[in-house]
NUVO-290142 format. One record per residue (C-alpha): residue number from 0; y, z, x. Coordinates in pm, whole numbers, plus 50000, padded with zeros to 5 digits. Layout:
BEGIN
    i     yy     zz     xx
  NUM      Y      Z      X
...
***
This chain:
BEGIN
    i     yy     zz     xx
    0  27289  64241  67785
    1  27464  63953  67982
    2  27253  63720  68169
    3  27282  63845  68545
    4  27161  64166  68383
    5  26909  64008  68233
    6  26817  63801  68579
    7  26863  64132  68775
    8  26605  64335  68525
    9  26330  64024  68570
   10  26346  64091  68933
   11  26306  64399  68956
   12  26043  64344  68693
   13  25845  64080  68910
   14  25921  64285  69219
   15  25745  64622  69082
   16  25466  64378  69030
   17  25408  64306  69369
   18  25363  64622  69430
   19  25145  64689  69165
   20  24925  64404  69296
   21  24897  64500  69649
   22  24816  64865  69562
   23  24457  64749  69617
   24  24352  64511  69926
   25  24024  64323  69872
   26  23846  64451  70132
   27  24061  64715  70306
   28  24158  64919  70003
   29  24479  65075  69920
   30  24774  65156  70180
   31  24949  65461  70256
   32  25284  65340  70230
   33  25516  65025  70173
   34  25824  64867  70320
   35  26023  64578  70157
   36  26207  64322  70337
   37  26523  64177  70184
   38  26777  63842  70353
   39  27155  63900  70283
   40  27218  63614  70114
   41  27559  63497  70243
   42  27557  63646  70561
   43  27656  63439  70875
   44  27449  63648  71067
   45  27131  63672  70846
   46  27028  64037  70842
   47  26758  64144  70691
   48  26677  64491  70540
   49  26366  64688  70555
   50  26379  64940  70281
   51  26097  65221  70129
   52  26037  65281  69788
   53  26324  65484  69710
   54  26546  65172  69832
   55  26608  65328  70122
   56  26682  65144  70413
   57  26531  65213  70746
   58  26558  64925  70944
   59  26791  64614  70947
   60  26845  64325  71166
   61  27154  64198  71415
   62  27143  63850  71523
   63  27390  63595  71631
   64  27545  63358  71411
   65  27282  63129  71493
   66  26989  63402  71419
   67  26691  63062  71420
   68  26735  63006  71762
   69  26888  63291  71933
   70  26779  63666  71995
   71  26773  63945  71737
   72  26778  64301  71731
   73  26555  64530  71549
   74  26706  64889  71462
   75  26632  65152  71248
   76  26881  65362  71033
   77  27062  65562  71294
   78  27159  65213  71447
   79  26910  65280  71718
   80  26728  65000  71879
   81  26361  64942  71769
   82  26229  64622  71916
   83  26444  64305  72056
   84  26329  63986  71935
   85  26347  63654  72110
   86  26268  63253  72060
   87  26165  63059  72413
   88  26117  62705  72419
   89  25764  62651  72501
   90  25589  62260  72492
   91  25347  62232  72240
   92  25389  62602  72111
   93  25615  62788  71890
   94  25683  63143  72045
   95  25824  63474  71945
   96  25847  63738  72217
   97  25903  64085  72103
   98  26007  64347  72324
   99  26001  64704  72176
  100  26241  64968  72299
  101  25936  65172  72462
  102  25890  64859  72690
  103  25589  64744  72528
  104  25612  64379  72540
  105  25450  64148  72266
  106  25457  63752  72234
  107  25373  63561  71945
  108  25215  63190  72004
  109  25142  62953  71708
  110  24953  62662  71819
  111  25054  62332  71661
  112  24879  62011  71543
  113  24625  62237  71406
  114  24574  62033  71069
  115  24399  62286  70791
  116  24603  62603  70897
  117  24805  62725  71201
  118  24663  62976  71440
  119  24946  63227  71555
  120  24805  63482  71847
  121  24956  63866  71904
  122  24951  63871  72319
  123  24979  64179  72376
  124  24800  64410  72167
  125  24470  64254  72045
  126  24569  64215  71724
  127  24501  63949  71498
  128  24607  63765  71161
  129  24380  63715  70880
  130  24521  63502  70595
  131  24809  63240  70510
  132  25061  63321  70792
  133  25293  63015  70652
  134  25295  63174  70265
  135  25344  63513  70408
  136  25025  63623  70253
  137  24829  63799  70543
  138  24662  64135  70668
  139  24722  64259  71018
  140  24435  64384  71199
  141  24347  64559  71520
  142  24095  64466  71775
  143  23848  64650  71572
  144  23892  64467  71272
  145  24069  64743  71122
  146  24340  64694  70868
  147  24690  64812  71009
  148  24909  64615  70742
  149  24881  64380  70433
  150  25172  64147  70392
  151  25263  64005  70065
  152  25524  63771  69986
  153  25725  63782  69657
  154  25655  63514  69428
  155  25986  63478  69277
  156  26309  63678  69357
  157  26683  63659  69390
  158  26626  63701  69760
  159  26403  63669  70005
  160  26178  63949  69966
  161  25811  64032  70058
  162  25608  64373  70085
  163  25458  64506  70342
  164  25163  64762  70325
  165  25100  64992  70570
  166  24742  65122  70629
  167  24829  65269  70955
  168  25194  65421  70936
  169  25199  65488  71315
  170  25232  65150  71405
  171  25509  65089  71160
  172  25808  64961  71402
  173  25560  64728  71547
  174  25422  64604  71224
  175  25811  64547  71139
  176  25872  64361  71475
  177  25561  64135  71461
  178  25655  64029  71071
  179  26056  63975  71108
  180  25947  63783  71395
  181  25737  63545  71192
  182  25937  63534  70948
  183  26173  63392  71184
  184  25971  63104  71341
  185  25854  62987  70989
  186  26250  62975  70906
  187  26294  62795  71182
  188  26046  62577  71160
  189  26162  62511  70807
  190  26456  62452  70934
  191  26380  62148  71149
  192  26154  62049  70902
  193  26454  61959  70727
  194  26666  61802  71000
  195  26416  61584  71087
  196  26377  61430  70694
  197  26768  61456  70712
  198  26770  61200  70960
  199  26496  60975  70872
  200  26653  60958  70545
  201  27023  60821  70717
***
């Protein structure tokens, strides 16, 4: 076996255990379904996939060459649209605003300078995030304090992957919206993370 066979079969290895470990939620117990998440490496545009268990994909991303900063499109399989996300410049806060093809509209606000962990708000629907939003190791839950979705990202992988577990199916396009869109604003906050040590280093 020749090593990118070898590298291939330990991801898919470690990825089936991701799985396996989010089969049961502390807490919330087990979910009714999962999605995976997957950046094309190498593309200008950065899509990512959303695929089920059979590898399936069933939605995928559009964005602009510069994906950080600009607006994105969420659409499912039949290249209709899902949910339209968006970055806006606000002072002191990073926001998302998501905009889903029923109309619904949904913003995302992370307040900064918080020192022991951020606190990222869902306007819009009452939901709320319980966990490490940064590691991409939360649960979504309603207004209730129902579980709608556990989010777990993949230790190591070839790409950037992470699993998402769906209590509440129903909600699925959302659930996809709200995490692509975080995903995106702790890119880009990565991102400038970076320039700014770039150019305290020069």
């Amino acid at each position: 076996m020749g090593f990118f066979s070898q590298l291939k079969e330990l991801a898919d290895t470690l990825e089936t255990g991701v799985r396996e470990n989010m089969s049961t939620v502390p807490d919330y117990g087990e979910p009714v379904s999962f999605l995976y998440t997957a950046l094309n490496l190498g593309d200008l545009h950065r899509r990512i996939d959303v695929t089920d268990d059979q590898d399936v994909v069933r939605y995928y991303t559009k964005s602009s060459v510069f994906a950080l900063k600009g607006a994105t499109d969420l659409l499912d399989a039949s290249n209709n649209l899902v949910a339209h996300l968006e970055k806006k410049v606000v002072s002191l806060h990073e926001k998302q605003f998501i905009t889903m093809a029923n109309g619904t509209n949904i913003t995302l606000s992370n307040e900064l300078f918080h020192l022991v962990k951020d606190i990222t708000n869902i306007e819009g629907l009452g939901w709320k995030i319980e966990g490490d939003i940064v590691g991409l190791d939360f649960n979504l839950l309603d207004a209730n304090g129902e579980p709608i979705a556990a989010v777990r990202k993949k230790m190591v992988s070839i790409h950037d992957k992470y699993c998402i577990g769906l209590f509440k199916p129903e909600y699925e396009p959302v659930v996809v919206a709200i995490v692509l869109a975080l995903e995106k604003m702790i890119e880009a906050r990565r991102e400038n993370q970076s320039s700014t040590t770039f150019s305290f280093g020069d």
